[in-house]
N, C-alpha and C positions, 0 to 999 in steps of 0.2 A: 175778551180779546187777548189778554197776556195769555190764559192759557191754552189759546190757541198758540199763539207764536213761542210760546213753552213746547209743544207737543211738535213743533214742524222742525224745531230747532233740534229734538231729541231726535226724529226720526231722521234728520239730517245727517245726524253723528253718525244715527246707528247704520246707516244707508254708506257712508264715506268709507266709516272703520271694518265693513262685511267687503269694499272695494280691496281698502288696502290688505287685509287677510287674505283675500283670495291673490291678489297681485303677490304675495310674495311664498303663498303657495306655490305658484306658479314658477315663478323666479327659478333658478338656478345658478345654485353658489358656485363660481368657476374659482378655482385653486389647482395653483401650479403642482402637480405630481411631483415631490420629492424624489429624486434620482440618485442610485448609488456614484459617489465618487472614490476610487480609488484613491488613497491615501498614506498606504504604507502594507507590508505583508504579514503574515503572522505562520509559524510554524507550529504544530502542535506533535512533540515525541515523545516517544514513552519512555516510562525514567530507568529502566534497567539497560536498555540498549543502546539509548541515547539516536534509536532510526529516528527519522521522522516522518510521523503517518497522515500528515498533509500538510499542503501551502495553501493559507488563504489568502484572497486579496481583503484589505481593511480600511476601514473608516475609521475615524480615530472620535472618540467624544472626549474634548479635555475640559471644556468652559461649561459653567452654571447650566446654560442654554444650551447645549449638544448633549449634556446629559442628563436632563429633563426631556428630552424630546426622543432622542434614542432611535429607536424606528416605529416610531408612532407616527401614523397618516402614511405610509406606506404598503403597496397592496402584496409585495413578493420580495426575496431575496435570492438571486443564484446561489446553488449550493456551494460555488468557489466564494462567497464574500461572506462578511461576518463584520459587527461594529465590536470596536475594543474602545472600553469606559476606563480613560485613566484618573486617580483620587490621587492627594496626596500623603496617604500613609491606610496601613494596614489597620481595619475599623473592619468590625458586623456590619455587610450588606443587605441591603437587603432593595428587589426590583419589583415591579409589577406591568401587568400586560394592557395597562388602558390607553386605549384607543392605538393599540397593536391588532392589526389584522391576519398575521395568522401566526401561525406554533412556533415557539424557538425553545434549545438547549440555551440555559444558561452556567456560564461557565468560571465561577469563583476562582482568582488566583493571588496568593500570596506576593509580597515583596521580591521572594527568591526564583521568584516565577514557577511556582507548585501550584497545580489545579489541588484547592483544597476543598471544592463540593461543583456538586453539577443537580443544577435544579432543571428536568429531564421534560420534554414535552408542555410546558409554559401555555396556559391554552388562552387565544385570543380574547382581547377585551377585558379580560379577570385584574379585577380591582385590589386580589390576594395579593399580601405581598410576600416573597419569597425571597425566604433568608439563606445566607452565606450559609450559617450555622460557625464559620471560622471567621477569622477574622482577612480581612483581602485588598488588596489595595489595586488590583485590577479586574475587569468582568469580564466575558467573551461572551457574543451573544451570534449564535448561528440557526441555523432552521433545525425543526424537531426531528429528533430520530439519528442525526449526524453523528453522535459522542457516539451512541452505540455502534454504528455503521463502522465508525473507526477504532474504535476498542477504546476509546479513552478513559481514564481510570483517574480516581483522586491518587495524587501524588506526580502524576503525565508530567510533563514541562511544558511549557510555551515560551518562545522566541519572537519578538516582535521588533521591526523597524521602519520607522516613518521615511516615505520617501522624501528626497530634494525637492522643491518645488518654490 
């Protein structure tokens, strides 16, 4: 008799937890779409002329949590926007692409505001991480292909201002 009511009890389980499996196969995880927010501009000019070869709009990552998270869970960027990663002082960086869904230039800059490396086409989801090679106390991170499209060069400058709000 026990191990009948052993055997009903097991297949009970096994009957309940084949439910709950398939239930949450089924399920779907609904999560809020992270949204670019405009939060200040960035200029990028090249260091002999001092022109400048575009205006982005920026997101700023200044706390533990904005830059840990970066643009991870995010499915696209306008080519006008770009997130800027502020640290506080010039250190080897170094980034990586997990759970970033598509291509970004990443863009090393120094204290004096010197693009001092550009890690170029960054490929989705890559757990690599990707070093400064100098030392930087700011990143700049835009969709792949853009540094070249613009000519930008180690040594470039970048301008940046947080709007009022």
């Amino acid at each position: 008799m026990k191990r009948f009511v052993f055997i009903g009890l097991a297949l009970t389980g096994i009957l309940i937890g084949h439910q709950s499996c398939n239930e949450t196969k089924n399920k779907k995880v609904l999560t809020k779409e992270v949204v670019f927010t405009k939060e200040g501009e960035i200029k990028l000019k090249k260091a002999e002329s001092d022109s400048v070869l575009v205006t982005l709009d920026t997101e700023f990552a200044e706390s533990e949590y904005e830059t840990q998270i970066g643009l991870m869970y995010r499915h696209s960027m306008e080519d006008n926007q770009s997130m800027f990663f502020i640290f506080d002082k010039d250190e080897p960086r170094g980034f990586y692409m997990k759970n970033t869904e598509f291509s970004l230039d990443i863009i090393f800059i120094n204290s004096k505001n010197e693009v001092v490396s550009i890690q170029k086409n960054a490929k989705p989801f890559d757990k690599s991480t990707l070093q400064s090679g100098s030392p930087a106390m700011y990143v700049l991170e835009i969709n792949a292909g853009l540094s070249d499209s613009w000519g930008l060069e180690v040594g470039d400058l970048v301008e940046w201002e947080k709007l009022d709000q």
